[in-house]
C-alpha positions in Angstrom: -3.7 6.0 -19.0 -4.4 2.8 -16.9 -1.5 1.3 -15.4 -0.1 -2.0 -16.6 0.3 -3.4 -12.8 -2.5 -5.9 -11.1 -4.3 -3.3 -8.7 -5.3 -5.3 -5.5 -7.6 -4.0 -2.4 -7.4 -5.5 0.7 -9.7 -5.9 3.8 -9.8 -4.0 6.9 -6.8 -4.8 9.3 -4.5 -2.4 11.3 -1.9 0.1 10.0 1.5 0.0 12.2 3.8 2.5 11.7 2.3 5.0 9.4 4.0 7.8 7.0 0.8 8.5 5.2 0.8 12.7 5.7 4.6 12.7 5.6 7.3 10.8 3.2 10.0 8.7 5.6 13.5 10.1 4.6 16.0 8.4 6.8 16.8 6.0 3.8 15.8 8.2 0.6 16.3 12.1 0.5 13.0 12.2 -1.5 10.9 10.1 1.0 8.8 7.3 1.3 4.8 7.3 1.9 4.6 3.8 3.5 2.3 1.5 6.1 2.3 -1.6 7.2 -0.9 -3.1 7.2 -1.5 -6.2 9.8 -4.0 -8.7 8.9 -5.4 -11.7 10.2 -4.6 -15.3 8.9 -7.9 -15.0 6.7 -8.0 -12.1 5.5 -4.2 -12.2 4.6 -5.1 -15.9 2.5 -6.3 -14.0 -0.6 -4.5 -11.1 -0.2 -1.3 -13.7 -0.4 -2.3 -15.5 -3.3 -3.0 -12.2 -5.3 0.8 -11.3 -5.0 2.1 -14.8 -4.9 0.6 -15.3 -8.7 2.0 -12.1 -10.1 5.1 -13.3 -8.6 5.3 -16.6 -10.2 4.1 -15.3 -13.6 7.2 -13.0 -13.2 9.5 -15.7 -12.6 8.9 -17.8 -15.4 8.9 -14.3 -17.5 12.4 -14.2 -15.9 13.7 -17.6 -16.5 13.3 -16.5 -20.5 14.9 -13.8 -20.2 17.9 -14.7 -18.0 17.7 -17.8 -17.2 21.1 -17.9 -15.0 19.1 -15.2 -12.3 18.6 -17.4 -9.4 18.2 -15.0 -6.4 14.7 -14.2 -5.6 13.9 -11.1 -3.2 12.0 -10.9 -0.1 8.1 -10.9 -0.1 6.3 -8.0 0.8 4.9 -9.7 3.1 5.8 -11.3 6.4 4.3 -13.5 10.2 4.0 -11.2 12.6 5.6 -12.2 15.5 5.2 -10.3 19.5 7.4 -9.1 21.5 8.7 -12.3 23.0 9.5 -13.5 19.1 6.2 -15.7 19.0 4.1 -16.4 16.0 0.8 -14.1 16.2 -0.9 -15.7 13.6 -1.5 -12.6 12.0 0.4 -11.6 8.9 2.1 -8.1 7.8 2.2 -6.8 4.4 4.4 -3.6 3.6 3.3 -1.1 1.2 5.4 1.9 0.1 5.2 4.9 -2.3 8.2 7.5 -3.2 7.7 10.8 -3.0 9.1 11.6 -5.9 8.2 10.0 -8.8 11.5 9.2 -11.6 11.3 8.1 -15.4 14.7 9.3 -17.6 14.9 12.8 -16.6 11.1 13.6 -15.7 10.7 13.6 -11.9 7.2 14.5 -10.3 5.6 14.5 -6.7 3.8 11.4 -6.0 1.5 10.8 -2.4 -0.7 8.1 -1.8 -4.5 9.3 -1.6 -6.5 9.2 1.5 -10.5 8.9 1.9 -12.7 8.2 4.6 -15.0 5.5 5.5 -17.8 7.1 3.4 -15.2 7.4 0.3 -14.5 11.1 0.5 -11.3 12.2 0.1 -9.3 13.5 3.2 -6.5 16.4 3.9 -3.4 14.0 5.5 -1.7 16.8 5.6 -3.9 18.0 8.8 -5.2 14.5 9.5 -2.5 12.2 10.7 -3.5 8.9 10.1 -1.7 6.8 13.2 -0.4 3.7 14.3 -3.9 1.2 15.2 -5.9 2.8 13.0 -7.8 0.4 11.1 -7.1 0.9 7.6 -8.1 -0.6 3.8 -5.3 0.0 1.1 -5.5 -0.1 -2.9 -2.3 -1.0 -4.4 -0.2 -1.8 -7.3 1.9 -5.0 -7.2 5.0 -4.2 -9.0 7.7 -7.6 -10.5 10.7 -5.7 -10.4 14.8 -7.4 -11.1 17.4 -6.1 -8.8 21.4 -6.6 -9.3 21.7 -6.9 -5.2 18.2 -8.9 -4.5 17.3 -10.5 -7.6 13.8 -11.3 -8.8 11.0 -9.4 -6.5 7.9 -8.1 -5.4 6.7 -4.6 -4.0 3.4 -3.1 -3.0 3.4 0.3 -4.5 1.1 2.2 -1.9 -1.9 4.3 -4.2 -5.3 4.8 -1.7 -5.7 4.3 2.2 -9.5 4.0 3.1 -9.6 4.8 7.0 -12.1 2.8 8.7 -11.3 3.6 12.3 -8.8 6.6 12.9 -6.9 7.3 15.5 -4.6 10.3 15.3 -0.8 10.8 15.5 -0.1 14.2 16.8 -2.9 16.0 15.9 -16.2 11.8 -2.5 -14.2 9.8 -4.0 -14.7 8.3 -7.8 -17.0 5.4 -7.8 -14.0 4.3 -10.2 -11.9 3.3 -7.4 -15.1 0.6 -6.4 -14.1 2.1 -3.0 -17.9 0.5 -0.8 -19.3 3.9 1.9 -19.1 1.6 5.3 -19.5 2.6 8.8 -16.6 4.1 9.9 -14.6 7.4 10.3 -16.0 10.5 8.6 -14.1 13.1 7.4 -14.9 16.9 8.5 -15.0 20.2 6.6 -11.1 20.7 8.1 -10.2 16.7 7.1 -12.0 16.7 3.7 -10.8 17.8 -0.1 -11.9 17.9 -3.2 -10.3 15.4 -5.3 -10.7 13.4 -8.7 -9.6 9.5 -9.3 -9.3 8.4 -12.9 -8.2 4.8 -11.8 -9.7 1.9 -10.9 -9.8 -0.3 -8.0 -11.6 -3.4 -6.7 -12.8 -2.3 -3.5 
């Protein structure tokens, strides 16, 4: 079934911090696949305005509903800055995917999917993808309402195309619109078989 949610691809830039072969679970016992993905100033313009629209259409949805909701969350999205506090001019986006799926009382395993430069699937589990590499994600931009935050944003983390991978520690559907680009290529020990039913606008 295709999801509801405004898929959105983004160009090449470079992951920091990376839990892409396994989930984060200092803050949920279940786990968190996330990276943040560091672009430059134009690449991050479009990528901005994607998430910025889905975000004002979901605030005037809002204002319908419950009108008196005034507090508004975070973006997904943020400057980077460097060590010393200044301004790179690059921007950061933050894209996260739990490990456990939840609806009602149905609960399911969940992790993002991984390909290679030429679009074939890869095995993150003996593939660590680490911090520089350079990366392109598919994601889902999710409006969500929160008691605490109010009115939000997030980046729901589905595919990681790795351009340019540099290790931590150690074909994919044409529906995905995924482009084969010079790049990393997975081996017989990276690579898995795999299927994609959804589509993306690579």
């Amino acid at each position: 079934m295709p999801s509801k949610h405004t898929r959105l691809t983004t160009p090449v830039g470079t992951a920091r911090w990376p839990r892409l072969s396994k989930p984060d679970t200092k803050f949920d016992k279940d786990g968190v696949y996330k990276v943040d993905l560091i672009l430059s100033a134009d690449d991050a313009a479009p990528v901005k305005t994607a998430i910025e629209e889905v975000m004002k259409a979901h605030i005037a949805q809002v204002k319908k509903e419950k009108p008196n909701l005034k507090k508004r969350a975070d973006m997904p999205f943020v400057e980077e800055v460097d060590d010393g506090g200044n301004e790179t001019g690059n921007w950061v986006f933050k894209f996260k995917l739990k490990a456990v799926g939840v609806n009602g009382e149905d609960r399911w395993e969940q992790r993002p999917l991984i390909i290679d430069s030429q679009t074939k699937p890869i095995d993150s589990e003996s593939t660590e993808v680490g911090q520089g590499s350079l990366i392109s994600v598919g994601c889902e931009i999710i409006p969500y309402i929160s008691p605490m935050v109010g009115v939000g944003i997030s980046l729901r983390l589905k595919v990681v195309q790795v351009v340019d991978l540099r290790e931590s520690g150690s074909s994919v559907d044409d529906n995905w619109g995924f482009d084969v680009v010079e790049g990393f290529v997975a081996n017989e020990q990276t690579s898995i078989k795999s299927e994609v039913a959804e589509d993306f606008e690579f």
